[in-house]
N, C-alpha and C positions, 0 to 999 in steps of 0.2 A: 554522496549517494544520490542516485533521482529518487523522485517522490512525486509525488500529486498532490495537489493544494483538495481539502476539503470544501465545497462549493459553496457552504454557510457557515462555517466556522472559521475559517483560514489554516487549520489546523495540516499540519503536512506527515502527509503517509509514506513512510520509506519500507524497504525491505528488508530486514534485520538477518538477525544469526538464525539458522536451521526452519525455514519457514516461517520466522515472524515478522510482524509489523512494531516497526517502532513510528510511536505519534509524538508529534511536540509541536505545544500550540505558538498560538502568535505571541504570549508571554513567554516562553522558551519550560515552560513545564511540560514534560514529557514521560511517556510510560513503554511499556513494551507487549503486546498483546500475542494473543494465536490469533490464525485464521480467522477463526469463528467471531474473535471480537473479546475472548475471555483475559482478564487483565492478568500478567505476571510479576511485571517488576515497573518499579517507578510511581513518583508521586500523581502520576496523571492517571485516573482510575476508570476513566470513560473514553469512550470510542462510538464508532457507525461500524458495525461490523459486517454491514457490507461494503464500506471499502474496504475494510480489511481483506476482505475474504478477497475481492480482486486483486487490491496489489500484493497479496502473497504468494498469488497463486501464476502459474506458468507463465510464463514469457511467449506467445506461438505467433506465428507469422499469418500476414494478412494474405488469404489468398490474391489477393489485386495487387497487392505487392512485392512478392516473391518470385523468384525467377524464374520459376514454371509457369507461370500465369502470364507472361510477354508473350508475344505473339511474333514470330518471323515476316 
């Protein structure tokens, strides 16, 4: 899965099942969160829930990069 590295923690944020984030840090201790940052499952009970909330949330295209946005 991709993920993004937490910028002070090293802690890596993936996208799980049905809208979650699963975290697991540089020790390989990991949990499974919502969006919002709320813990579910796993021994890891803390999180930034605003990464969460980014990398859970939609996948959308950059306009500058999209192929309507090229110019003929």
């Amino acid at each position: 899965m991709l993920g993004i590295r937490h910028p002070f923690s090293g802690a890596l944020y993936e996208q799980h099942d049905n809208g979650t984030v699963k975290v697991t840090t540089k020790d390989e201790v990991s949990g499974v969160f919502t969006a919002g940052g709320r813990h579910l499952s796993g021994d890891l009970r803390e999180c930034d829930p605003q990464l969460c909330g980014w990398v859970a949330g939609p996948i959308m295209a950059n306009h500058r990069m999209s192929e309507s946005a090229k110019r003929s």
